[in-house]
N, C-alpha and C positions, 0 to 999 in steps of 0.2 A: 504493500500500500504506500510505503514512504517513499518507494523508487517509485510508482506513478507518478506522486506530489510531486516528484524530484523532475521528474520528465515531463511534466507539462509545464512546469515551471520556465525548465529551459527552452521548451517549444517556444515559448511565450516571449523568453525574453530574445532568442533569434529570428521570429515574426516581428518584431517592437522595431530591434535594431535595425533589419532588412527594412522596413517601412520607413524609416528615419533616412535611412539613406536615398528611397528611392524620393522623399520630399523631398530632399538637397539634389537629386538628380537634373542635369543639363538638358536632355536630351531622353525622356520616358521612354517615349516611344520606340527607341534605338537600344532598349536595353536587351542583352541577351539570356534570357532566362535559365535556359538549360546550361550556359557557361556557371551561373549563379548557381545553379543546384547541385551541377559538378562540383566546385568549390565547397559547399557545406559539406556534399556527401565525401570530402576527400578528407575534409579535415576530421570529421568525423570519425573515418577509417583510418586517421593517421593516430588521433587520440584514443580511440581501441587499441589499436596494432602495438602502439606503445603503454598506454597504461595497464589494458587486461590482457594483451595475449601472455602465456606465462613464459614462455622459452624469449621474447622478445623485451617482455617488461624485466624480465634478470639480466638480458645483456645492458639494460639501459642502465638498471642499479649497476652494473659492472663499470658503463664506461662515470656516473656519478660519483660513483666512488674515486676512480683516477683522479678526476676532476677535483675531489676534497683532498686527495694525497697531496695532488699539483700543487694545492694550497699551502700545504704544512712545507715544499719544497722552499717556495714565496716567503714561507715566514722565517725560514732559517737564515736566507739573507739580510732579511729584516733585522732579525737576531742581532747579526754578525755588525750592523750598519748604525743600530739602537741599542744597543746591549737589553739592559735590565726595563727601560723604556718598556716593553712590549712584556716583559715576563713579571713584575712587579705590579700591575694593576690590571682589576676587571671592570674598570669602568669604561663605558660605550666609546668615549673621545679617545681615550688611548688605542682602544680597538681599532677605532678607524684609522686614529692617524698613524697609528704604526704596523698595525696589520693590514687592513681593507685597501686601503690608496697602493700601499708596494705590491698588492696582486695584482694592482691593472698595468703594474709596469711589466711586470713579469708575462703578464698573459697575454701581451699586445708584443712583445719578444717572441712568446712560443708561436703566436699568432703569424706572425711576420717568419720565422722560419719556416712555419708546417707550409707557407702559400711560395716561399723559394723554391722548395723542397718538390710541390705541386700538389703535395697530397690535398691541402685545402680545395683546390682547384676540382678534383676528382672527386669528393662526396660533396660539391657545388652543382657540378655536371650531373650527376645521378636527381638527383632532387629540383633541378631544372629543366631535366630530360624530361622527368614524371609529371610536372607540372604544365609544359609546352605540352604533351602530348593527350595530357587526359581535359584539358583547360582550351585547348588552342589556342596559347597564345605566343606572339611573336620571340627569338630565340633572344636577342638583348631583353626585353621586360621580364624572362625568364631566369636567365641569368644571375639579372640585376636582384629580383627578389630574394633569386635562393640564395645570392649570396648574402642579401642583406641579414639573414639568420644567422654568420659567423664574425660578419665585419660590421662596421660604423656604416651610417646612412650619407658619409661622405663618401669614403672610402670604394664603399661597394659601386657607383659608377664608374670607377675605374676601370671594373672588371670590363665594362660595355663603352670603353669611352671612342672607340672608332664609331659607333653608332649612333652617340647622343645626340648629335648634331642634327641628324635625319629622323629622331623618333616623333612621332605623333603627339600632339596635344596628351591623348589617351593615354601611350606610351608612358609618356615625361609622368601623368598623375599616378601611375600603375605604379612606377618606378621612386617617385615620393612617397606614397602611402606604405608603401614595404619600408620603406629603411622609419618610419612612425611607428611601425606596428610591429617592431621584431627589434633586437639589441644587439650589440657583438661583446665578441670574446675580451676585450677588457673590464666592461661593467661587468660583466656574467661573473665575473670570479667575487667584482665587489660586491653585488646581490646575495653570494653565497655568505659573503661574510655580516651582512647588515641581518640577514635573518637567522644563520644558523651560527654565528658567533664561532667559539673556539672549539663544537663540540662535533668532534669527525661526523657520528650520527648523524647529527640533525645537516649539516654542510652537505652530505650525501645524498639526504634526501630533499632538500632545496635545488641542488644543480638537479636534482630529475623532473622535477616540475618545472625550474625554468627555463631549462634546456628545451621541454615538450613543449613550453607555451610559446617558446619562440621558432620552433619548430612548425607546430599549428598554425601561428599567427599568418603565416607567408601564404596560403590559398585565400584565411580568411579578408590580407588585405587586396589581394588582387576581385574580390565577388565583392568587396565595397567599392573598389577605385573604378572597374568595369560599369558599376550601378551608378556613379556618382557622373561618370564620364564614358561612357556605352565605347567602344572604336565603331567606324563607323566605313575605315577604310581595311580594304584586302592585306595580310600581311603571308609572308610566306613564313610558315612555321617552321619548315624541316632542315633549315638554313640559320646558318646566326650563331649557333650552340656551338662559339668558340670566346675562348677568354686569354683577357692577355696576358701576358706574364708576370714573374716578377724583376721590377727596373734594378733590383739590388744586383753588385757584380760577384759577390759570392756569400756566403752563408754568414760571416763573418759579420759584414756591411749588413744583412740581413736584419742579424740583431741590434748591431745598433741601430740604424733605424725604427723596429720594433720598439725599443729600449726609449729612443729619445719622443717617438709619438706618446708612449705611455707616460710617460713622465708629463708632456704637455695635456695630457686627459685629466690625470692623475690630480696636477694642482688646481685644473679646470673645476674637476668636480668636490675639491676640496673648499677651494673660495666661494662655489656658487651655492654652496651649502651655510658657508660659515655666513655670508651676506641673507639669502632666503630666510634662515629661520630668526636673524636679525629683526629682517624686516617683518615677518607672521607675528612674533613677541610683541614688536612693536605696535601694530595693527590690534592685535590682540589685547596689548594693554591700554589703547586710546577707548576700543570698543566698550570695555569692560568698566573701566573707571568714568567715559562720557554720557557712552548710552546706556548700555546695561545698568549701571546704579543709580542714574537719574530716571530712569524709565521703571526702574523695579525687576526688571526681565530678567538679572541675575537671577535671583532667587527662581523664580519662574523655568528656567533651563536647568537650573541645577537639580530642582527636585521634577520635574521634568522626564531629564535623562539618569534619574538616578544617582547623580554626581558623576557620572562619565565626561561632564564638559564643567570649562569650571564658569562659566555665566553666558550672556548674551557677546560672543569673541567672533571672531574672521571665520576660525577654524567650523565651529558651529553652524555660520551662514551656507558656508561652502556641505556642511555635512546633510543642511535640510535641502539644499539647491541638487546636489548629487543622490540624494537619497532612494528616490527612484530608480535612478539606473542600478542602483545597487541591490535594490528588491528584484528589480523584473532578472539577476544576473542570480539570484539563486540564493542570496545573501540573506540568511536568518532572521525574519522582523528584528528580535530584541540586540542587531549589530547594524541594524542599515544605516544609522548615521554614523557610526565610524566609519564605516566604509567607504560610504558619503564623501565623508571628510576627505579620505584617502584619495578617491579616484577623484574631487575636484583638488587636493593637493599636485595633482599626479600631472591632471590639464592645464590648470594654471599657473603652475611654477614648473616641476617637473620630478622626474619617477625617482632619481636619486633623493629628493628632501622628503618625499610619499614612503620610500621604504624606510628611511630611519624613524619617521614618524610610527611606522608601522613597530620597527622595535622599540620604540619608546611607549609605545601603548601596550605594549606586551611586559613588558620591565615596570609601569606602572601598575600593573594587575587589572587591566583593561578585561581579559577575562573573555576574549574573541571565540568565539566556535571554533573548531578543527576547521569546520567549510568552511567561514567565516575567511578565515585566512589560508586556506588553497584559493579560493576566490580570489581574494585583492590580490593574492601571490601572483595570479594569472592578470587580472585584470590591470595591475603594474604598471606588468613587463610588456614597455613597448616604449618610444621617444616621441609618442606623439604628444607633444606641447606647446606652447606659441614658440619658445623660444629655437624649435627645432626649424620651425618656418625659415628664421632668420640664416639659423645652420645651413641648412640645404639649398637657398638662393644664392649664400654667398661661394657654399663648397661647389655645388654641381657647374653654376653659372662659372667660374673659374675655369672650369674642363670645356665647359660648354656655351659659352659665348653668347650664341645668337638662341640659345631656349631663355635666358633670361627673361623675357615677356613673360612666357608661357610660368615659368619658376613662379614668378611674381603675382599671378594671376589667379592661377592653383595653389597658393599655400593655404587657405583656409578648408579647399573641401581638402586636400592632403590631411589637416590635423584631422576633419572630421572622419575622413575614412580608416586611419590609422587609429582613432581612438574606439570607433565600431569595430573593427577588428580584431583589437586586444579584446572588447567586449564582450565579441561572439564567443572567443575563444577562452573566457571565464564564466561564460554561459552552457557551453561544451563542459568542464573542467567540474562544476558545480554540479552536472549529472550524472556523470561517471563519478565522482569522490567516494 
C-alpha cells in the first residue's frame, strides 16, 4: 500500500514537472513526445538497473566504495600539507576547509589524467552512444550531455567544440540544460564529504546516490531542454560521436593542469560559501529582528514549524515558496519546508551552500526522514542556479563566439530545465527509496 502512495506520488510529481515545462515551452506544437517518453522510460530503467538490479547495484557499491577510498587517499595529503589541522577537530569548518576543498583538487587531477589517459573519453562514448540512439539525438548534444555527468558544465563543450559553432538554437539549450542538471568529478568528491563527513560508510553510500543522480539527470535534462525548445530541424544522428582529445603533452602536464583547475574551483567554492551564508545570516537577521518581531510572526513560525525555523527569516520564505515542489517530489508532509528551504537555497544561491545547509540541519537535530534526505540528496545534485547562467555565457561563449546571442537568450529556460530535471530525477529517487 505505501509503495502505491509512493508511486503515484511520483506519477504526480513527473506529470506536474513535465506540465511546467511544457508552459515554458517555445514552440508546443513542435514538441516530440515519444522523444519525451523515451527519456522518462530511460531514466527510469537507468534508476532500476542501478538501484534494484542486484549483481548491478553491488558493482555500483563497488565502484562507491573506490570513490570513499579515493577520499581517504585526498586526505593523507591533506594530512601531510595541514598536519594536526584536519586530525584534531570535528567541527564542520575544519572538515571543509581541510578535508572537502583538497578532494576537488585531487579529483579534478585524477579527472584530468583518466581523460589523457582516454578512458574518461570511453565510458562518455558508451553513455552517449545509448542516449543518441535510443533519444535520436544529434552526436555533439550527445556527447556534450554525457559528458556533462563526469566534467564541469564549462568544460564539457570542449568535448564538442569543432561543433559549437554550427549547433542549433535547440542544440546550444540541450547542451546548457545538461551541464545545470548533472555535476562533475571535483564537486562529486566535495558532496561526499559535506554529507557523509569522515565516516567510510556513510561516504560510500553518498557517492552511490550521487553518482546515480547525476547519472539519471543526463536523459532527464535532455526531455526538458527538447520540451522547453522542441529541434525543429533534421540532424544526422549516426555521425558526430567523436570527441577531442586531450590538449595536455603528457600525463605529467596532465596533472598539473588537473591540479591547478582544482585549486581554482576549490577557492571558488570556498569564498562563495564563506560570502553566501554571510549574506543568508544577514538577510536573516534584518528579517527576524525588522519584521518578524515587529509583526509578531516570530513567535507565529516558531510554534508553527515546531521550532525547526527560528522566526519569520529569508530561509523560511524561501522554504514556504519551494515547498510544493518539495511535496509533489515525494518529500514527507512533516519535512517539506526544509526541503523547501533547501531546493530554493539550491536555485537561488547554489547546491554547494544547499548541501552544507543540509548538514547543518542534520548536526542540529533537524530530525529529516531517510526519504526526506535521499530526496534533497537527488534533488541537489545538479548547477542549475542563476549564477550558472553567468558561468556558461561566459565559458561556452569563449569557445564559441558567435552562439553568444543564443547563450544569452537561453539562460533562463537553461536554469528552468536543468532544475526540472534534477526534479524528475528526485521524483524517480523518492519511489524507488
Amino acid at each position: 500500500m505505501e509503495f502505491l502512495t509512493d508511486l503515484s506520488r511520483g506519477v504526480l510529481g513527473i506529470v506536474v514537472l513535465i506540465l511546467v515545462c511544457y508552459l515554458f515551452s517555445a514552440k508546443k506544437r513542435e514538441i516530440n513526445w515519444k522523444l519525451v517518453g523515451t527519456g522518462i522510460g530511460l531514466q527510469v530503467l537507468l534508476a532500476l538497473l542501478l538501484l534494484k538490479v542486484p549483481f548491478i547495484n553491488s558493482a555500483f557499491d563497488w565502484i562507491a566504495d573506490k570513490f570513499a577510498k579515493l577520499l581517504q587517499f585526498s586526505g593523507a595529503g591533506a594530512e601531510f600539507l595541514f598536519g594536526n589541522l584536519i586530525t584534531d577537530s570535528d567541527s564542520f569548518g575544519y572538515i571543509f576547509a581541510f578535508q572537502v576543498l583538497p578532494t576537488i583538487v585531487f579529483f579534478s587531477a585524477i579527472s584530468s589524467m583518466l581523460y589523457y589517459f582516454g578512458i574518461l573519453q570511453k565510458v562518455v562514448y558508451v553513455l552517449a552512444w545509448v542516449m543518441s540512439k535510443t533519444m535520436g539525438l544529434s552526436g555533439p548534444e550527445s556527447l556534450a550531455t554525457a559528458a556533462n555527468v563526469f566534467i564541469g558544465q564549462t568544460e564539457a563543450p570542449l568535448v564538442v567544440k569543432p561543433y559549437l559553432e554550427k549547433m542549433t538554437r535547440s542544440e546550444i539549450l540541450c547542451l546548457m540544460t545538461g551541464g545545470m542538471a548533472t555535476i562533475a568529478g571535483g564537486v562529486f568528491a566535495a558532496y561526499i564529504g559535506f554529507l557523509g563527513g569522515t565516516d567510510p560508510e556513510l561516504q560510500a553510500y553518498f557517492a552511490k546516490h550521487l553518482l546515480t543522480a547525476s547519472i539519471i539527470s543526463a536523459p532527464a535534462a535532455i526531455v526538458a531542454a527538447k520540451i522547453l525548445l522542441p529541434e525543429t530541424k533534421s540532424k544526422d544522428i549516426s555521425s558526430q560521436l567523436e570527441m577531442e582529445g586531450s590538449t595536455a603533452n603528457n600525463v605529467l602536464d596532465a596533472i598539473s593542469t588537473g591540479t591547478t583547475d582544482g585549486l581554482k574551483l576549490a577557492v571558488n567554492v570556498g569564498v562563495m560559501l564563506l560570502v553566501f551564508t554571510a549574506l543568508i545570516a544577514l538577510a536573516n537577521a534584518i528579517m527576524l529582528k525588522f519584521v518578524g518581531s515587529w509583526t509578531g510572526l516570530n513567535d507565529w513560525v516558531i510554534g508553527f514549524t515546531d521550532g525547526r525555523f527560528a522566526g519569520f527569516d529569508f530561509t523560511f520564505i524561501l522554504g514556504v515558496l519551494f515547498a510544493p515542489f518539495a511535496w509533489i517530489l515525494g518529500t514527507p508532509s512533516e519535512d517539506v519546508l526544509l526541503v523547501g528551504q533547501l531546493l530554493g537555497q539550491k536555485t537561488i544561491l547554489n547546491e554547494f551552500f544547499a548541501y552544507a545547509e543540509l548538514n547543518n540541519l542534520r548536526e542540529a537535530g533537524a530530525n529529516l526522514s531517510p526519504k526526506s534526505l535521499i530526496i534533497a540528496t537527488y534533488a541537489l545534485c545538479g548547477f542549475a542556479n542563476f549564477a550558472s547562467i553567468g558561468i556558461q555565457i561566459g565559458g561556452i561563449s569563449a569557445i564559441a563566439p558567435g552562439q553568444r546571442k543564443n547563450l544569452t537568450e537561453l539562460g533562463i529556460k537553461a536554469l528552468i530545465g536543468g532544475t526540472i530535471a534534477c526534479f524528475l530525477t528526485a521524483c524517480i529517487a523518492g519511489v524507488l527509496y
